[in-house]
C-alpha positions as CSV (number, residue, x, y, z in Angstrom):
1,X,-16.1,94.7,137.3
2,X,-15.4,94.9,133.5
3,X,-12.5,97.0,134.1
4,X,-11.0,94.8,136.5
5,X,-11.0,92.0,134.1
6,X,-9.6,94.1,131.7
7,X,-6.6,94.9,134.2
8,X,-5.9,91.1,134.7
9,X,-5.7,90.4,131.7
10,X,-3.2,93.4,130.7
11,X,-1.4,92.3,133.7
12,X,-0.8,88.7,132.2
13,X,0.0,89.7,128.8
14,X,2.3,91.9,130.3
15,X,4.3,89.0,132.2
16,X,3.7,86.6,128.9
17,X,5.7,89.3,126.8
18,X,8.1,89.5,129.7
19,X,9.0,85.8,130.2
20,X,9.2,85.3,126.5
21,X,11.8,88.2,126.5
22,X,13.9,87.0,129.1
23,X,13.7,83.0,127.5
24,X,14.9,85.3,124.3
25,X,17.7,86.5,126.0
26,X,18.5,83.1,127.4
27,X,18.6,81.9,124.2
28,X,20.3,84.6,122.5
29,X,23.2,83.7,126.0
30,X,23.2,79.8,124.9
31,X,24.3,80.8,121.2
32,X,27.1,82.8,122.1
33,X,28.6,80.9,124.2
34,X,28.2,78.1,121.1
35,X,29.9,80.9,118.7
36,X,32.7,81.7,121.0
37,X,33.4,78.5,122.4
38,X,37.2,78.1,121.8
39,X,38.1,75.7,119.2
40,X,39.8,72.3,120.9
41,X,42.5,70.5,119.0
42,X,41.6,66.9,118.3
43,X,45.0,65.7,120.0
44,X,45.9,63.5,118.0
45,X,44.4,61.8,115.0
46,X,45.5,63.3,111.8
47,X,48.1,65.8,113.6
48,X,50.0,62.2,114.1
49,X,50.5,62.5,110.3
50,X,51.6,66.4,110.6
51,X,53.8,65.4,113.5
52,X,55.7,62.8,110.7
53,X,55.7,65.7,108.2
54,X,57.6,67.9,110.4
55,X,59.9,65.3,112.0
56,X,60.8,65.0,108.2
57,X,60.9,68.4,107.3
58,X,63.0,68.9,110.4
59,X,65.5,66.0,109.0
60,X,65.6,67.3,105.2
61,X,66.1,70.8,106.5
62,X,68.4,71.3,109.5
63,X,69.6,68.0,109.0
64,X,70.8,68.8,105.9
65,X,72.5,71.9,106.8
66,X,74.3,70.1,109.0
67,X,76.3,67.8,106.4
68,X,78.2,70.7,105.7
69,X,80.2,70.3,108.3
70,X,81.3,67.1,106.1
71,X,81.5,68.7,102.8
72,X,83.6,71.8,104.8
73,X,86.1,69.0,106.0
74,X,86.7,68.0,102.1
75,X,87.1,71.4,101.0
76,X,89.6,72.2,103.3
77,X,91.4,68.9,102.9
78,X,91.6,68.6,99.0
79,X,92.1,72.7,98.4
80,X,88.6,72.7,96.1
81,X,88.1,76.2,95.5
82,X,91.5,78.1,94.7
83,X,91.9,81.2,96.7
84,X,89.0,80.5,99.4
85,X,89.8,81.2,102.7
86,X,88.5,79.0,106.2
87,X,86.6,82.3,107.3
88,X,84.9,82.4,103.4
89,X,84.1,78.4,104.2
90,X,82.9,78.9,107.8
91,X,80.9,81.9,106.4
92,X,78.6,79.8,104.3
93,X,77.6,77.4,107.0
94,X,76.9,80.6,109.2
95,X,75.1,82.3,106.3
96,X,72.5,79.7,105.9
97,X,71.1,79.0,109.4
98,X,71.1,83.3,110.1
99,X,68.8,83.4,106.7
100,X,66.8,80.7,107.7
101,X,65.9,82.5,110.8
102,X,66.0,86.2,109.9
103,X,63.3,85.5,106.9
104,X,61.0,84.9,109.5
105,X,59.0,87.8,108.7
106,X,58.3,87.3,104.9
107,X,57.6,84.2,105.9
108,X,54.8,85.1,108.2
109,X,53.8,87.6,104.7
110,X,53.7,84.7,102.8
111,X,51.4,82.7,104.9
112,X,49.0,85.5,105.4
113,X,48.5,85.9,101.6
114,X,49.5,82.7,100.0
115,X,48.8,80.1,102.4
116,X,50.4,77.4,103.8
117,X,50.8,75.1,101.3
118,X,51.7,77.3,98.8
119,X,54.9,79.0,101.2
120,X,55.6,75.4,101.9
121,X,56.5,74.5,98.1
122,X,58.5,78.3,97.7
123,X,61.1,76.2,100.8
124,X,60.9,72.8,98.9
125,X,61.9,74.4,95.6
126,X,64.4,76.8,97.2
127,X,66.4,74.2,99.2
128,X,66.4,71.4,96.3
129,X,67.3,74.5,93.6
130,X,69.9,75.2,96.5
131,X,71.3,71.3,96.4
132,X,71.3,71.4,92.8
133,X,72.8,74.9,92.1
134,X,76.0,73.9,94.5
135,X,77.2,70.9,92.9
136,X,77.6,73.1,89.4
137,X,79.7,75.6,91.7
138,X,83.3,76.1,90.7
139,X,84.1,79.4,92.5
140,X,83.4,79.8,96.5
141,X,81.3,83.2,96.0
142,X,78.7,80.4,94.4
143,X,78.4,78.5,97.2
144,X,77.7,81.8,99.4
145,X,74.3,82.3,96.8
146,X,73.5,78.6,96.7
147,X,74.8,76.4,99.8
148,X,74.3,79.6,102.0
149,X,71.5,82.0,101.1
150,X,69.2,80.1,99.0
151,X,69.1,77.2,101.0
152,X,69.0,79.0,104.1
153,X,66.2,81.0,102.9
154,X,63.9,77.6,101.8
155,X,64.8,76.0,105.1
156,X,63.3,79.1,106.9
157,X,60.2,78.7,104.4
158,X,59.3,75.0,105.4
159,X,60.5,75.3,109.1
160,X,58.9,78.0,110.0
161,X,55.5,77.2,108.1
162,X,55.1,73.8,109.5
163,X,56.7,74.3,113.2
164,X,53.1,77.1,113.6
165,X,50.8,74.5,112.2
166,X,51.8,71.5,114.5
167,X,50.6,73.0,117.8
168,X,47.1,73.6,116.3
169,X,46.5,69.8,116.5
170,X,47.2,69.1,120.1
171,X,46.7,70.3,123.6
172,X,48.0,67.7,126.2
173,X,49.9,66.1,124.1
174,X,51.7,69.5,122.3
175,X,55.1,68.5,124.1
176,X,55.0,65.6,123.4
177,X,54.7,65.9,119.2
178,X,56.5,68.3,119.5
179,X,59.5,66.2,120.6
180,X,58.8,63.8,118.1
181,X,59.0,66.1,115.3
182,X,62.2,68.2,116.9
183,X,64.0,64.6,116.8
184,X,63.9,65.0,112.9
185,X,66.9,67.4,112.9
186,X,68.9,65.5,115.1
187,X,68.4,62.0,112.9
188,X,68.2,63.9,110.2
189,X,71.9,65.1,110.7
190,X,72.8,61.6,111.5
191,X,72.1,60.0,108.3
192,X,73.2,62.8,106.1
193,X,76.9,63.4,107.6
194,X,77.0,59.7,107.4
195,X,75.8,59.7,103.6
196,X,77.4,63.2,102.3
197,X,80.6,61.0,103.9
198,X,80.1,57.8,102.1
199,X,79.1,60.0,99.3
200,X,82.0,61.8,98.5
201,X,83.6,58.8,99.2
202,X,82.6,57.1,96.2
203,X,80.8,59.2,93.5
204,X,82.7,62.9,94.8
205,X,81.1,66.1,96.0
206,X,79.5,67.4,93.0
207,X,76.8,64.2,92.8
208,X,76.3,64.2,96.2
209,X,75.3,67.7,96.4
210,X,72.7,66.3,93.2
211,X,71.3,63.1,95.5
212,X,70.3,65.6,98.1
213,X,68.8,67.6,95.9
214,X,66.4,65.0,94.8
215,X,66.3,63.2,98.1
216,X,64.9,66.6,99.5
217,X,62.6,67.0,96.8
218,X,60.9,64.1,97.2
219,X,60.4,63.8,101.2
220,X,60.0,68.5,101.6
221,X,57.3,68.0,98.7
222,X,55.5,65.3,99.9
223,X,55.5,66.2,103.6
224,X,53.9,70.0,102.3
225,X,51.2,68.1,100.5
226,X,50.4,66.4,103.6
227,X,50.2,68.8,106.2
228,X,47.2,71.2,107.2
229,X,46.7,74.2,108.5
230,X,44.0,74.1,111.2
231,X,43.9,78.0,111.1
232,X,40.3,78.7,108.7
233,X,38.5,76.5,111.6
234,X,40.3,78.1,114.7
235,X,40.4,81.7,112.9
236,X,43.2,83.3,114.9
237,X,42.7,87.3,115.8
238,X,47.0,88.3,116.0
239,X,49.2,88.3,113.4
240,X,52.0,85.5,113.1
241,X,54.6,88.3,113.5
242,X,54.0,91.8,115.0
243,X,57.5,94.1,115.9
244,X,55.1,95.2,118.9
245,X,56.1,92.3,120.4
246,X,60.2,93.3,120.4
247,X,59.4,95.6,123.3
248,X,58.4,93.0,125.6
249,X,62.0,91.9,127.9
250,X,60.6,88.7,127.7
251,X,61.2,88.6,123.7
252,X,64.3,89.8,124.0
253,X,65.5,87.3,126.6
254,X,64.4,84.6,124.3
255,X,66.0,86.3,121.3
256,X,69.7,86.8,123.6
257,X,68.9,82.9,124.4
258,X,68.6,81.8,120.9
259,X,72.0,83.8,120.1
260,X,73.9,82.3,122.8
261,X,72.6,78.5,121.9
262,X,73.2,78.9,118.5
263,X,76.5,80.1,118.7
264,X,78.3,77.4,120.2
265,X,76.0,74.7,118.7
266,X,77.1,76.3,114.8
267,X,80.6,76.0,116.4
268,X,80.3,72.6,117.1
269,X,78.0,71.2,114.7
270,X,80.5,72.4,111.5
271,X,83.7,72.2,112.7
272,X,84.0,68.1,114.4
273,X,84.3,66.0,111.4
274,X,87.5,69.1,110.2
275,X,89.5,68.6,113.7
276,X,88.8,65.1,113.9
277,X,90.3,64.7,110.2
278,X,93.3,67.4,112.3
279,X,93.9,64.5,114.9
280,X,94.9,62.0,112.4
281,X,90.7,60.6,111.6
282,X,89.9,59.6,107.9
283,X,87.3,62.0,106.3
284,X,84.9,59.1,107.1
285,X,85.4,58.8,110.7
286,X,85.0,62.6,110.7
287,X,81.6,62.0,109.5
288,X,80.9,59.6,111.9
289,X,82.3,62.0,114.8
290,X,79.6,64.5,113.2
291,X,76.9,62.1,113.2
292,X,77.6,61.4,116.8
293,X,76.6,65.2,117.6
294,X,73.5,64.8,115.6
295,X,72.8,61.1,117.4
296,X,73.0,63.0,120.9
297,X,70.6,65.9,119.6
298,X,68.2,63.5,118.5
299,X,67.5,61.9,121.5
300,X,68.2,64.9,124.1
């Protein structure tokens, strides 16, 4: 009889200890899936404000580049730089947007050991230093250090940087800031062919070149203050850039794609405001002709 009692009771400690290990393992279930839950974007809220930041950056950037097209239709008209040649000129134009894109990987260095913000400020000093540097120029070889590889190097800086922090605000509505903030370049081009045009116009190339400086200055550094990085709360596990990725046909298709688009875009984009001043235009209505391109990339 005693023994029998002692049997029960064995048995039940034996299925106590056993349902208190499987409610630990329930539990134990319950927190991972809390730990490893994937982190969802807010979509919306404060990425409204980095959507602004990059529609600007996208305008004081690639919008800017693309008011050489303007400042290329003056040299060529008033002989500027004794001794340059159209290829030297159409080189400078070509320079700065294949820096701005071939820096991609220090740029994705930077970001892994600086930050952000701090990679953001290395493009805002670099393109204004860029502005400023050009209007001092009084040989062409300048303008291939400042106009092209300086400032294509700080565009690639501040484009790069805050195009990779945008889509870590949203999820449904990714496309659709993403639109927004593309727009920047194309009204970004429209406002500075039509003010490098009304610039030299009236106070020449030289201060022009110094009111973009500072006009970039102010909007790059106070759009780089503004915008942040998501990443230390979503904690990615890849790289920003890996070479691994090259081997995928995929890449490559992209990378053939971006060569092809960019090619006759440059084309287009540097040399309208020159052949409409070739068809009998004023250097003014070749800005506006410019602007027009910009206009129609804006709202494509």
């Amino acid at each position: 009889m005693g023994r029998d009692d002692n049997s029960v009771v064995q048995d039940a400690s034996r299925d106590d200890r056993q349902a208190a290990s499987e409610q630990d393992i329930e539990l134990m279930g319950v927190q991972t899936n809390v730990t490893g839950r994937e982190d969802v974007p807010p979509d919306g809220g404060y990425g409204w404000v980095c959507t602004a930041c990059l529609l600007l950056i996208n305008a004081n950037t690639w919008g800017v580049n693309s008011s050489w097209g303007v400042f290329l239709n003056h040299y060529l008209s008033n002989s500027s730089f004794a001794g340059a040649t159209h290829l030297e000129y159409a080189l400078i134009g070509g320079l700065s947007i294949s820096q701005a894109l071939l820096v991609s990987p220090a740029v994705a260095a930077a970001n892994d050991r600086f930050g952000t913000r701090v990679t953001l400020l290395i493009g805002t000093i670099l393109v204004s230093v860029a502005m400023l540097t050009s209007s001092f120029a009084d040989q062409v070889w300048i303008l291939f250090l400042t106009q092209g590889a300086c400032f294509g190097y700080g565009m690639g800086f501040l484009y790069i940087t805050a195009s990779a922090i945008l889509p870590q605000w949203f999820s449904t509505k990714r496309s659709l800031a993403l639109g927004i903030a593309s727009s920047g370049a194309g009204f970004g081009g429209l406002a500075y062919n039509l003010g490098a045009g009304a610039g030299i116009e009236t106070v020449g190339w030289k201060w022009t070149y110094r009111i973009l400086a500072i006009a970039t200055l102010v909007s790059n550094l106070g759009c780089s203050l503004l915008l942040k990085d998501r990443n230390r709360t979503v904690q990615p596990n890849k790289r920003a850039f890996d070479i691994r990725e090259f081997g995928h046909i995929s890449v490559i298709l992209v990378i053939w794609w971006g060569f092809v688009t960019e090619l006759g875009y440059i084309v287009l984009l540097y040399s309208l405001p020159n052949y409409a001043t070739s068809i009998g235009l004023s250097a003014q209505q070749g800005s506006v002709v410019g602007a027009m391109l910009n206009l129609g990339l804006a709202v494509a």
